[in-house]
C-alpha positions, -999 to +999 in steps of 0.1 A: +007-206-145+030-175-144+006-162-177-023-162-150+000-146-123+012-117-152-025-109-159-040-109-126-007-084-118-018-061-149-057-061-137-050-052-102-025-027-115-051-014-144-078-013-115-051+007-093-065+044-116-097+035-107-091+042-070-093+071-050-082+060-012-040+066-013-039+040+007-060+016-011-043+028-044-008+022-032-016-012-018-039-024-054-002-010-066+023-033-046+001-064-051-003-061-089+037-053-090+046-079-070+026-101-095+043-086-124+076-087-106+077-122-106+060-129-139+091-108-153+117-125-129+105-159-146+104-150-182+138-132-173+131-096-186+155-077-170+132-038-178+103-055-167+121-068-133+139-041-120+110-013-133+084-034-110+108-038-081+109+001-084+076+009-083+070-021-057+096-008-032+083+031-033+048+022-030+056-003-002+082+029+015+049+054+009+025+026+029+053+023+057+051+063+061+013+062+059+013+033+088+038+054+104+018+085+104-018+070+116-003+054+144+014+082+158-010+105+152-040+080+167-010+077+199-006+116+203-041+122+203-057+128+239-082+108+258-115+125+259-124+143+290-153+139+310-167+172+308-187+169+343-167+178+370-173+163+407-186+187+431-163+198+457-170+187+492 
């Protein structure tokens, strides 16, 4: 079982170059880490561990910003105005 978890972790982390989006890239990343992270927490292989948790923890910190950033920026932005205005009476 944790054979099939290591390999889908190394596809989805192989795929990860093949993808342009950031955030698409970063999140193919955390999955495929995670994956590995606890195919090496199993077999106990202490590089293989901490060097996922790594790369799992920045790319998740990076995806936190990102979410961070579109919803701030999508809050700031102003509502459209009409561009009619009523006639004065």
């Amino acid at each position: 079982m944790y054979d099939i978890i290591s390999w889908i972790g190394l596809t989805i982390c192989i795929g990860a170059f093949f993808i342009k989006d950031i955030f698409w890239l970063r999140l193919a990343t955390l999955i495929g880490c995670s994956l590995l992270f606890v195919y090496y927490s199993h077999i106990a292989i202490p590089q293989g561990v901490i060097s996922n948790l790594l790369v799992l923890l920045i790319n998740a910190y990076y995806l936190l910003r990102c979410f961070g950033r579109r919803s701030s920026t999508a809050s700031s932005t102003p509502p459209a105005v009409n561009s009619q205005v009523a006639p004065a009476e």
